[in-house]
Backbone as CSV, one residue per row, in Angstrom:
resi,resn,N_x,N_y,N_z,CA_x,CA_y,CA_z,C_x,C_y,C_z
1,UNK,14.249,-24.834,17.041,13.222,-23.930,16.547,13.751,-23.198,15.315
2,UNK,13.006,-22.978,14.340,13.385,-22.567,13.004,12.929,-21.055,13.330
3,UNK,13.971,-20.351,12.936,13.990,-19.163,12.358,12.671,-18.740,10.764
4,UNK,11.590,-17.720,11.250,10.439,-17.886,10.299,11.214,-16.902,9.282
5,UNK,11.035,-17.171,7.816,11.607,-16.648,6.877,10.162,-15.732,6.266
6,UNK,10.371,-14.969,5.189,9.625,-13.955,4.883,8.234,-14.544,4.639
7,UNK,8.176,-15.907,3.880,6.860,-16.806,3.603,6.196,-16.781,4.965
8,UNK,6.770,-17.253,5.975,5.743,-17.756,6.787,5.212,-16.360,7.730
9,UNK,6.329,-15.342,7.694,5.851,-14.239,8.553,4.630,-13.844,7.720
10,UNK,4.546,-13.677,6.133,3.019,-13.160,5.334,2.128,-14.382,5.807
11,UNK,2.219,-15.235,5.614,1.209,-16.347,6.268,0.542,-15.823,7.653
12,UNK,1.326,-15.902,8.341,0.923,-15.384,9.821,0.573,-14.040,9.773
13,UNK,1.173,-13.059,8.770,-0.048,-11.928,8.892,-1.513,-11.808,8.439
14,UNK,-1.151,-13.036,7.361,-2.392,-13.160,6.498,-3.455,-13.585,7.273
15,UNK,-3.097,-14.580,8.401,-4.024,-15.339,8.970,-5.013,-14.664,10.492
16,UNK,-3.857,-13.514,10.985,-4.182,-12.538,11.807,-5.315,-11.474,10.974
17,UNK,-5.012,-11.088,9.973,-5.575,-10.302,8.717,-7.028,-10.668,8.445
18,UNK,-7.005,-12.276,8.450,-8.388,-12.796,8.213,-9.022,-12.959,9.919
19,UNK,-8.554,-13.265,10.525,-9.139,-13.325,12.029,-9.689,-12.076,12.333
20,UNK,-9.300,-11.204,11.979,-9.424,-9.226,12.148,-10.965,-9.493,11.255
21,UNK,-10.949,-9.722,10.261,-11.780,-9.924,9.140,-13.456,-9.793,9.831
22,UNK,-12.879,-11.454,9.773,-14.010,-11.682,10.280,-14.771,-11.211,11.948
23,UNK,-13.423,-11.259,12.501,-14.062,-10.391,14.004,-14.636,-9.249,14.010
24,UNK,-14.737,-7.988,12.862,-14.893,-7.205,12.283,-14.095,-5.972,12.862
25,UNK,-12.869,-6.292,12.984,-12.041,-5.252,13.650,-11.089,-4.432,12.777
26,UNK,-11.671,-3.207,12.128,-10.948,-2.473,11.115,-9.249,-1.792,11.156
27,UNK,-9.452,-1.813,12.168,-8.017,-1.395,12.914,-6.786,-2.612,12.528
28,UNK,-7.134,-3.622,13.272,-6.400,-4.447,13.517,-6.253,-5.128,11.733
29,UNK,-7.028,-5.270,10.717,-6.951,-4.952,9.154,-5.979,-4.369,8.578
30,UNK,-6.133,-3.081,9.561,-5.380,-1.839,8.860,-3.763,-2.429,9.377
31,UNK,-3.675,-2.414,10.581,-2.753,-2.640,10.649,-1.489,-3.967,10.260
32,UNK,-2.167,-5.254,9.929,-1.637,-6.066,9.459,-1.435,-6.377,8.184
33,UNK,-2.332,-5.572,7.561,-1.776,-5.164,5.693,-0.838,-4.153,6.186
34,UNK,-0.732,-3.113,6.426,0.752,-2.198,6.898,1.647,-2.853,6.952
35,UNK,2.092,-4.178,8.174,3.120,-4.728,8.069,3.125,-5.703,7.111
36,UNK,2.413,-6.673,6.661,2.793,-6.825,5.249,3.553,-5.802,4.471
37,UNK,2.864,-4.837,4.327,3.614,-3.669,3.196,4.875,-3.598,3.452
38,UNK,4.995,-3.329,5.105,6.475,-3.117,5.695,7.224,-4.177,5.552
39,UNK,6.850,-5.755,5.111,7.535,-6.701,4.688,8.055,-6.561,3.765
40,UNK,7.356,-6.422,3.152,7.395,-6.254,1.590,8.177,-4.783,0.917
41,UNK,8.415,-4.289,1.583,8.969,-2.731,1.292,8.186,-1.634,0.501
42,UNK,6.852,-1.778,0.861,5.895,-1.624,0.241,5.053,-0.257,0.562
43,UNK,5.650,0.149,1.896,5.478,1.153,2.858,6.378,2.684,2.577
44,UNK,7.390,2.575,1.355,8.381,3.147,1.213,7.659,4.210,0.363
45,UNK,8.414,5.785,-0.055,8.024,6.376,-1.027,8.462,5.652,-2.666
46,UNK,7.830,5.929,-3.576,8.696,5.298,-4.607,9.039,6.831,-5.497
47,UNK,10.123,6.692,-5.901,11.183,7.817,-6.554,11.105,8.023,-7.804
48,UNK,10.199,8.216,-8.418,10.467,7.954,-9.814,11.336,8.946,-10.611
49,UNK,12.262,8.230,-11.282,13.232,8.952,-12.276,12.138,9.329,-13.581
50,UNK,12.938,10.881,-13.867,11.976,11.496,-14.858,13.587,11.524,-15.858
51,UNK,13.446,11.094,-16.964,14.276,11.448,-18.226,13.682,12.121,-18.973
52,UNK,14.781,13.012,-19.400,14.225,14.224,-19.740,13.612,14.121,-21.479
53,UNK,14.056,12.686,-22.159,13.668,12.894,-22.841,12.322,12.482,-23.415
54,UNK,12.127,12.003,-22.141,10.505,11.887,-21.705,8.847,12.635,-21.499
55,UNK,10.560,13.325,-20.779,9.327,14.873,-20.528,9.691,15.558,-21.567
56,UNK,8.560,16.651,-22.587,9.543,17.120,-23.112,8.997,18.755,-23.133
57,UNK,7.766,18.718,-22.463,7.384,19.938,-21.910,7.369,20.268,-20.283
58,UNK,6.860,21.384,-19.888,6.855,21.702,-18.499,5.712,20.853,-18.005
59,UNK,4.315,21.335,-19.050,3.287,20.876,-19.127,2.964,18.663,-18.912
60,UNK,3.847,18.108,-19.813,4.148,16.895,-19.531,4.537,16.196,-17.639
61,UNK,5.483,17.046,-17.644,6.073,16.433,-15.906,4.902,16.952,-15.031
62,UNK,4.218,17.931,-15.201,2.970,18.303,-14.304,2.022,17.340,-14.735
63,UNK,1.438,16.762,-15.951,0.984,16.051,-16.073,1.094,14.589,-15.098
64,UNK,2.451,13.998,-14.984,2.478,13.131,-14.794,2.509,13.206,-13.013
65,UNK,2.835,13.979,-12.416,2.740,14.390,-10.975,1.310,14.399,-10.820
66,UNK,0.326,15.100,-11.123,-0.947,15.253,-11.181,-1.825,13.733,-11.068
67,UNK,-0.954,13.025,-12.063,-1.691,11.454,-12.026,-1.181,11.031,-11.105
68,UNK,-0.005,10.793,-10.665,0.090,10.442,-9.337,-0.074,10.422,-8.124
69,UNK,-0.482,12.292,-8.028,-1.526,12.388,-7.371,-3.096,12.046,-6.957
70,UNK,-3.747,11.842,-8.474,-4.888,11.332,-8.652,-5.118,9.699,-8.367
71,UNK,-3.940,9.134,-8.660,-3.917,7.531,-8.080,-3.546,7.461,-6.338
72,UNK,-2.681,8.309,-6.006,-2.539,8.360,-4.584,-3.678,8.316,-3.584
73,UNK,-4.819,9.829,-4.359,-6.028,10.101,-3.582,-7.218,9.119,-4.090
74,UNK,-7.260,8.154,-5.228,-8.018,7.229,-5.499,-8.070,5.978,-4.558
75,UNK,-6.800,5.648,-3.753,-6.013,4.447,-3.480,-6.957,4.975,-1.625
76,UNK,-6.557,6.455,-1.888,-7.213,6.683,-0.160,-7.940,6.801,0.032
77,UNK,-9.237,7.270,-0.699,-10.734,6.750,-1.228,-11.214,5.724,-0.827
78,UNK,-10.563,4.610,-1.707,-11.202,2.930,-1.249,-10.453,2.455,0.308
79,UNK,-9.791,3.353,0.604,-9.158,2.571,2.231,-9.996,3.056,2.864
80,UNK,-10.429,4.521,2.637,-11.575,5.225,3.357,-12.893,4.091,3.694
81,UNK,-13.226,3.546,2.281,-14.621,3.105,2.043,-14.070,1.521,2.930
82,UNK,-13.289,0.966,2.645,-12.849,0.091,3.566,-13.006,-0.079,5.017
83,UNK,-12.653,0.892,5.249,-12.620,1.386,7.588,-13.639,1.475,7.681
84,UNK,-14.572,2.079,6.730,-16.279,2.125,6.808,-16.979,1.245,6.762
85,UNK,-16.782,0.074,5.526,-17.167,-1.091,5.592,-17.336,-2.002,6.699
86,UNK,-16.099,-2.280,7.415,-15.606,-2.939,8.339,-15.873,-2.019,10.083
């Protein structure tokens, strides 16, 4: 018996993912894109390095926190409209 490598474990989530799909079970969706993510390391915070000579006001680094915020709560929006869908 072969040991399943990272390809075939996304396959097999993918295919659980679409079975959820179509059964119309939002949960079970939710949860098998998660572990994808968690395959994928995708589930993690991401860190972003700020150089300073990047930022070069106070005003700038709030800027850019702010958008990240605004993409964070955009991203949870459509998952919202998603669980609803389904």
């Amino acid at each position: 018996m072969k040991i399943p490598d990272l390809n075939d474990l996304m396959q097999d989530l993918q295919l659980a993912k679409q079975i959820a799909i179509d059964e119309r079970n939002p949960n079970a969706v939710v949860i098998a894109t998660m572990s994808q993510a968690k395959l994928l390391s995708l589930d993690r915070p991401v860190i972003k390095d700020v150089v300073a000579d990047d930022v070069t006001t106070l005003n700038d680094l709030i800027s850019e926190i702010v958008s990240d915020k605004q993409k964070r709560a955009a991203f949870n929006e459509r998952l919202e409209y998603v669980r609803n869908e389904y």
